[in-house]
Every structure is written in C-alpha cells, then in structure tokens.
VOTIFI-583213 format. One line per field, with one value per residue (C-alpha): residue in one letter; chain; x, y, z. Coordinates in steps of 0.02 Angstrom, whole numbers, plus 50000, padded with zeros to 5 digits. Example, Ala and Ser with C-alpha at 12.3 -4.5 7.8 and 13.67 -1.06 7.14 Angstrom:
! VOTIFI-583213
res = A S
chain = A A
east = 50615 50684
north = 49775 49947
up = 50390 50357
This chain:
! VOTIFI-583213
res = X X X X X X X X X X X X X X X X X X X X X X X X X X X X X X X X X X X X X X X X X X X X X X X X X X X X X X X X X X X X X X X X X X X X X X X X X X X X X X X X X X X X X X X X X X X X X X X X X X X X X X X X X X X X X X X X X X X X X X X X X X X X X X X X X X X X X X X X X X X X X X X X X X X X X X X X X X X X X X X X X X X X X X X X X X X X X X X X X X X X X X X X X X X X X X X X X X X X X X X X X X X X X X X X X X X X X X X X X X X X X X X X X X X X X X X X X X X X X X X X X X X X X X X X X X X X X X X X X X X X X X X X X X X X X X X X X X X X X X X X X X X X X X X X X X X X X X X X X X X X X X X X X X X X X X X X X X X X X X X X X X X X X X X X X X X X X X X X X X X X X X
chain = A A A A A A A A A A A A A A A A A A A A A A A A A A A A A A A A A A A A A A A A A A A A A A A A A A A A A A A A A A A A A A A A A A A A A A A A A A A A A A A A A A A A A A A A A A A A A A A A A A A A A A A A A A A A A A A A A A A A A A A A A A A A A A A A A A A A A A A A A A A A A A A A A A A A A A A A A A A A A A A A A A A A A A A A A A A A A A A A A A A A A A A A A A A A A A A A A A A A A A A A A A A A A A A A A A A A A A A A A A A A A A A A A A A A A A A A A A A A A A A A A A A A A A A A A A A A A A A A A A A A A A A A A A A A A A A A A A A A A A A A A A A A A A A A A A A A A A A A A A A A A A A A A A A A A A A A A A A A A A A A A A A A A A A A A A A A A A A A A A A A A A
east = 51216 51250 51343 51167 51071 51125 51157 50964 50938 51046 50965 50780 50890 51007 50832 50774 50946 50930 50778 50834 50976 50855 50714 50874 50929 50742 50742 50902 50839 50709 50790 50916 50787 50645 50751 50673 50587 50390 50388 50499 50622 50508 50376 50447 50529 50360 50282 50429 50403 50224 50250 50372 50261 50119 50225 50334 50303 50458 50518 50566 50749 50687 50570 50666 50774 50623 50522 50678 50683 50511 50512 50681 50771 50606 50611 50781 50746 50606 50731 50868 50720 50720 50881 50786 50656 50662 50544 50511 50416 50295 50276 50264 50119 50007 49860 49735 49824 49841 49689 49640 49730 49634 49460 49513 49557 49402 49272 49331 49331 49152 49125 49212 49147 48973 49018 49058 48887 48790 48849 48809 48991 48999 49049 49230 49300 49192 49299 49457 49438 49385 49549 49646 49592 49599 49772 49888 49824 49897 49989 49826 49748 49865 49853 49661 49629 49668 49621 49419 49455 49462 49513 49619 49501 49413 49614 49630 49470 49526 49701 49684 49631 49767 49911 49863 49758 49924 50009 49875 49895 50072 50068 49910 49915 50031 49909 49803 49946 49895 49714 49674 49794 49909 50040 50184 50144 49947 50011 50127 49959 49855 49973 49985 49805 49787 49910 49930 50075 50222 50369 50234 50211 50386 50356 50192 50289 50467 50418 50348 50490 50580 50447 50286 50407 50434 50257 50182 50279 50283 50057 50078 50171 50038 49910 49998 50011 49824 49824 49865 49704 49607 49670 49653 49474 49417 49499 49395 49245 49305 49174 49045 49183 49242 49150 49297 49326 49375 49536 49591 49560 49718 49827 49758 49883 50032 50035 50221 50234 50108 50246 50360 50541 50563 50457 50553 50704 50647 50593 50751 50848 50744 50770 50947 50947 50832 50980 51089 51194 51167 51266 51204 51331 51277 51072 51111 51212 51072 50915 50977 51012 50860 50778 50896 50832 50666 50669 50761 50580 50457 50514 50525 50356 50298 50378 50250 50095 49987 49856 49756 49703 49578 49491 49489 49437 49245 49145 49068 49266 49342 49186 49200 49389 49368 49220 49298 49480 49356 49280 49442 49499 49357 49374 49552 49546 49411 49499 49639 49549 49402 49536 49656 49789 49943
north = 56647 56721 56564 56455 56590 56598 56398 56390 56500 56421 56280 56374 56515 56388 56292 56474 56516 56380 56389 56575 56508 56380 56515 56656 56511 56483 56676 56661 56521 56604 56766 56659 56586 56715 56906 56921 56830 56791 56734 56826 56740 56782 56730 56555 56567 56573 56438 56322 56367 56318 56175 56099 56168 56037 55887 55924 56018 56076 56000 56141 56120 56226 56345 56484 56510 56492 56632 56729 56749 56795 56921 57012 56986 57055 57188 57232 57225 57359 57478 57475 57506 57687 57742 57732 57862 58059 58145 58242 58115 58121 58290 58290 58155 58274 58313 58222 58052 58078 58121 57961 57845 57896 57906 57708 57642 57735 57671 57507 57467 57527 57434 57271 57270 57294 57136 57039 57084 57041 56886 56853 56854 56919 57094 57089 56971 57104 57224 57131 57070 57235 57319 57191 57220 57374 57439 57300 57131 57051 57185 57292 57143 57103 57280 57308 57138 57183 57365 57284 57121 57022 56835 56688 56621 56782 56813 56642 56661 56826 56788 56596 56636 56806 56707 56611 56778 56879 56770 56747 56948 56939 56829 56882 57063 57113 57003 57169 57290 57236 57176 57359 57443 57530 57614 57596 57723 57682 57490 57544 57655 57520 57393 57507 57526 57355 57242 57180 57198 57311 57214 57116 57257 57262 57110 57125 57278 57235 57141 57295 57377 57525 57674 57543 57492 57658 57718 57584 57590 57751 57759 57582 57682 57812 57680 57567 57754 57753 57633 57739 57855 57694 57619 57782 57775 57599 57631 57779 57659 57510 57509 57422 57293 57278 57360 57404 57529 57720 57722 57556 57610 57747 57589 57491 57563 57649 57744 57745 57552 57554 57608 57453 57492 57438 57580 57695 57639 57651 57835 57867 57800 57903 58053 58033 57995 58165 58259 58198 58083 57934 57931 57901 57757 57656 57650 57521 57422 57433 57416 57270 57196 57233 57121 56980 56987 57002 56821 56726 56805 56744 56599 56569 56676 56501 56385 56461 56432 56265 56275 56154 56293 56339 56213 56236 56393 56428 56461 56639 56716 56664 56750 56912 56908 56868 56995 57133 57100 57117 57300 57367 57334 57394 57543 57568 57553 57686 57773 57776 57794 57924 58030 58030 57972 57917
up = 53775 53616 53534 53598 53521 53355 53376 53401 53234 53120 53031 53008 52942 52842 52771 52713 52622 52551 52458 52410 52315 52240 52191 52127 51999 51957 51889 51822 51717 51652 51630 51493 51431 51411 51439 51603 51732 51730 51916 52024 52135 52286 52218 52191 52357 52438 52321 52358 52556 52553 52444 52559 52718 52665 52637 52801 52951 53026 53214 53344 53277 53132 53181 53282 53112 53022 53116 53147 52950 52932 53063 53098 52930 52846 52971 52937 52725 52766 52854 52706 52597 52683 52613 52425 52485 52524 52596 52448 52387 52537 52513 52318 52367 52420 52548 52408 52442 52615 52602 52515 52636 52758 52711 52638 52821 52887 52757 52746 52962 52929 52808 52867 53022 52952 52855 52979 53078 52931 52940 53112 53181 53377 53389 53443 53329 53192 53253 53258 53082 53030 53080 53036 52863 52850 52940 52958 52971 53128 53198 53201 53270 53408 53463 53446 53560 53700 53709 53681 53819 53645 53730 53632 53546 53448 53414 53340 53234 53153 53113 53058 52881 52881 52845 52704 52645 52648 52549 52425 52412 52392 52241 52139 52161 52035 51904 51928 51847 51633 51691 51778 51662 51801 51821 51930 52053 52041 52077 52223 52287 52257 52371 52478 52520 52513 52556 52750 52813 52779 52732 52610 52519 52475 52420 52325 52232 52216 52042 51965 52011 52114 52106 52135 52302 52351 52333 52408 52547 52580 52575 52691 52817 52821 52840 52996 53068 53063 53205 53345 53318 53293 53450 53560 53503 53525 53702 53745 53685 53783 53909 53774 53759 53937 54061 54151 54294 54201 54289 54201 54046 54026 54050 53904 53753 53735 53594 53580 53559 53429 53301 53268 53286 53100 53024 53150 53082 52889 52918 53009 52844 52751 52842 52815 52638 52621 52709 52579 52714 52618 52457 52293 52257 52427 52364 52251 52345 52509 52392 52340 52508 52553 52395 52440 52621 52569 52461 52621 52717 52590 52614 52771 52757 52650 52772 52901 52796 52793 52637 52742 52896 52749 52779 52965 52972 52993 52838 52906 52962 52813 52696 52820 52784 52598 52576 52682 52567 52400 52467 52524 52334 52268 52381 52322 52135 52148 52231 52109 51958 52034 52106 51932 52072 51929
C-alpha cells in the first residue's frame, strides 16, 4: 500500500524537483552575475510552473505528486518555519496589532461582501468571496460553504479566480517594499494582512528576508484563527442561508477542525523553540529546509495554475475579488502607516 502510494507520487513530485533545481541555478546565476538575486528562486519556480502549465496540462500520472507538493510538502515547510519564532515575539507584538488584525478581517468581510452586493452578485457567494478574502482564501471558503448551504457551483464561482489571484499576490507583493517605502517588519505585517493563504506568505516574504517571514507569519496565524469566531457566527445566522431545523444547526462546524494540523504543528515548534528545546545551531539548518521545501511547492503551486481560467471566470466575481483584494490593501497599508506599526 505504501510502495503504490509513494509509486503514485513520484513523478508529480520528481516534475516539481525538477524545476527547483532549474529555478536554484537561475538565482545562482544571477547571484554571480549581479551579488544577489533580483527574482528569487521561487519566484522563478512558480513562473516556470505556470509557463509550462499553459503549454501542457499534466495526465493523472502527474498530478497526485503534483498536488502532494503543493499541499503537504508546503504544509510541512510552514511547520519547520516554527522553530525560527518564540513567543516573545507575539507578545513583544502587542495588543495594538492584535488589535489591528482584527479590526482588518472585520472591516474588510464588511466591506467585501458589500462589494460584492453592489455588484449584483447573490448573497452567498458575497459572503463566500468576502471571507475568502479576508481570512484565508480557500480554506475560509471551504469552511464557510457549507455552514450557509453554499452548493458547488457558488464554491466554484468564488474560488475560480483565487488561484490565479494568490499567485499574482505571491509575486508582486514584495514590488510594494521600495514603492511604499517599508520596512521589513511593516512588509511581513503587511503580507500578513494580506496575503491568502499561509504557507504563501512564506512565500510572499521569504525574499525580503527572515524577520518580514517571521512577522508575517506570525500576524497570518492570528488572522486564519479569526475563522473560528467567523464561522460560529455565520452558523448562529444560518437560518437566512438555510432555513434549517435549530437542532441541525449545532452539527454544522466543528470548531476544532477549523485549525489545520499544520499551524498546530508550527505553534507547537514554536513553543518549543520558546522553551529553549530547539537549539540555536539546528535553526539554520531547519529554516533552510523549510525555503527549499517551499520552492519544490511554488512550483508545483504554478503547475496547478492555468492563466486562461481568467478568462473563464465571470466579469462581476473576478471585479468583486479584484476590488475586495484592492480595499483589504488599502485597509492594511493604513493600517500600518496610521498606526506607526514599524
């Protein structure tokens, strides 16, 4: 079982490695050539993903490696990104940016579901776009749907455009660090508040280095913790959605399950690198690991992403999408700048 099972991985996983090695000897070139690298090797590893994604899709043979890489080995990068954060940095944070983090993911699932009204969207998918923005793209999706009886296709129609969206984030983020004049913590805050999904935010941050990684990884956290108070109140609200009987209702979250077993194991890391069981010499060692593992996801991250569902996608989701991405930045850089958060 196990033999077929990693049988069954192997050449998605292979196809990913091997782009890795191509995009590492990309940024070695240019670090000869230049002192340092301009596009970061996960950066290229995604552009060489999607680049080969629209010439070729990839047969079944490929894609359990493929998603396998984008999921579980990101997953796993995420986790050994733990043992480079202490809790004293959460606490040295603050209540003003917890503080901030929250009134962010309130505002802007007001905001972007009043969006997505305006524009004459139905009110489920408002509300599944709207969280999706605003906690943790998908994730926050996949659990909202079916707490408010969302069916298949108001799930299609909010995560079509995420994808490409994400990875969009992913690569022209860090163009805000000279244009907005930030620094690395306001960056990692900034990603952070911003960015979809966890293990992206490592890698919107991992070019501007370790501090904008930890930071924004450490106010994403806080933010895909939001969800569980979101949920538990879009489930007490469920009868304008569903209309079901009040006993049903208890059964439609768990609030437990809500909390991937990644960012359980990432605070778990970090709890033990805060006790001082994690050595100083071994954080090296794992952080880069973890950047290694994070290239082999972006591009199987690429490999998953067809420019062309742009064009698919109807004209008023992707503008809610777009529109509610533009407010939650604007939100954020306020935020950061209002708030003298450096």
């Amino acid at each position: 079982m196990l033999r077929a099972y990693v049988t069954d991985l192997l050449p998605g996983v292979a196809l990913c490695a091997a782009i890795t090695l191509v995009s590492l000897g990309a940024q070695s070139l240019e670090e000869h050539a230049f002192g340092h690298p301009y596009i970061e090797a996960l950066v290229v590893a995604i552009l060489l993903g999607m680049a080969l994604r629209t010439l070729w899709e990839p047969s079944p043979r490929w894609r359990p490696g493929i998603a396998f890489s984008a999921k579980q080995l990101l997953e796993v990068a995420v986790v050994l990104l733990g043992a480079s954060i202490s809790f004293a940095a959460i606490i040295a944070s603050g209540p003003l940016l917890l503080s901030a983090i929250v009134a962010t993911v309130f505002v802007t699932i007001v905001g972007s579901f009043g969006i997505s009204r305006i524009l004459g969207l139905p009110t489920k998918i408002s509300v599944l776009i709207a969280c999706g923005n605003s906690i943790c793209g998908n994730s926050a999706i996949a659990a909202v749907a079916p707490v408010i009886g969302a069916d298949g296709d108001d799930i299609a129609s909010s995560i079509s455009f995420t994808a490409v969206l994400g990875v969009l984030m992913v690569l022209g983020l860090p163009l805000l660090i000279p244009l907005l004049g930030l620094s690395a913590t306001q960056y990692g805050i900034l990603a952070g508040l911003t960015v979809y999904a966890v293990p992206q935010v490592l890698a919107a941050t991992v070019p501007a280095g370790l501090v904008s990684t930890q930071i924004g990884t450490l106010v994403k956290l806080v933010r895909v913790l939001m969800l569980g108070p979101v949920v538990v109140t879009l489930s007490l609200m469920a009868s304008r959605f569903r209309g079901d009987a009040p006993e049903s209702r208890g059964r439609r979250f768990n609030l437990f399950k809500l909390v991937p077993w990644f960012i359980l194991g990432f605070l778990a890391l970090a709890a033990l690198r805060s006790l001082g069981l994690v050595p100083n010499i071994a954080v090296g060692p794992i952080t880069r690991t973890a950047t290694l593992l994070t290239v082999v996801s972006m591009a199987a991250l690429g490999l998953g992403v067809d420019v062309r569902v742009i064009s698919r996608v109807g004209g008023r989701v992707t503008a809610a999408v777009t529109l509610s991405l533009v407010l939650l930045l604007i939100i954020s850089v306020g935020l950061i700048h209002g708030l003298a958060l450096s």
